[in-house]
N, C-alpha and C positions, 0 to 999 in steps of 0.2 A: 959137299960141306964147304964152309967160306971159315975162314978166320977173319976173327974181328979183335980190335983192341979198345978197352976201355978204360979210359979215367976216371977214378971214383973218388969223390972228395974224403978227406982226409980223417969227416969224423964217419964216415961209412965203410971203411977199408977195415976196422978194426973187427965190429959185428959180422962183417960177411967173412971175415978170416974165419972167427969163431964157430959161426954157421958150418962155414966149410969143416972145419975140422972135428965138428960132434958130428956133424948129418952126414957127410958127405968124404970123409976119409981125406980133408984139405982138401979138395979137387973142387976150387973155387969156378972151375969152368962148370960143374954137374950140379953146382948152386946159381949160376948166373942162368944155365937153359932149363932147371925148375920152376924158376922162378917167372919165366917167357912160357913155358907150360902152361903155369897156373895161370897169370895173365890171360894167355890167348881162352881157356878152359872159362875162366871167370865169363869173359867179352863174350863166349859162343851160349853161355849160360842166360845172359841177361838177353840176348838178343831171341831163343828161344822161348822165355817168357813173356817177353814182350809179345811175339807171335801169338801165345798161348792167351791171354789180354784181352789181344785185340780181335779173337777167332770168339772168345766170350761174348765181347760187347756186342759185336755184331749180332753171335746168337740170340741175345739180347733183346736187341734192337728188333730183330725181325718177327720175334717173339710176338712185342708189345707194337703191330702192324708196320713197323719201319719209319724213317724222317724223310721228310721229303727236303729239296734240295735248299728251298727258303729258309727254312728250319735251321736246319744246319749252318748255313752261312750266319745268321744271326747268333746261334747260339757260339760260333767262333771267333768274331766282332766278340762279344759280351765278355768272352775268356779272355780275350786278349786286351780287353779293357780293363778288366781285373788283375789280370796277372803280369801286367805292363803298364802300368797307367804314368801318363805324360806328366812332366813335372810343370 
């Protein structure tokens, strides 16, 4: 285990006091690595469904005979002209 210190700005020190002392019996340390729990918990969540997505699409795709690689390039160009367009 590592000891860390942190600085929390002055209007966040009050609520995490608080926190600490309903949830967590003051032990603002078992509030700061819940709080890195959930986090990391969240981050492995979203990257799982992501997986799960993009394990679809494919199903998908292979479904309805697959893209071939012209295809795709084109239709990436087109996203990216939409979802980016030059000023």
């Amino acid at each position: 285990m590592i000891e860390i210190t942190v600085k929390i700005p002055s209007q966040l020190s009050q609520p995490l006091q608080e926190i600490a002392e309903k949830r967590f019996d003051g032990n603002v340390t078992a509030v700061m690595q819940a709080a890195l729990e959930s986090y990391l918990f969240s981050k492995q969540t979203e990257r799982e469904q992501l997986k799960q997505l993009v394990q679809e699409i494919r199903t998908e795709v292979a479904a309805r005979g697959g893209i071939d690689e012209t295809d795709l390039n084109r239709r990436i160009r087109e996203y990216r002209k939409a979802a980016y367009p030059r000023k």
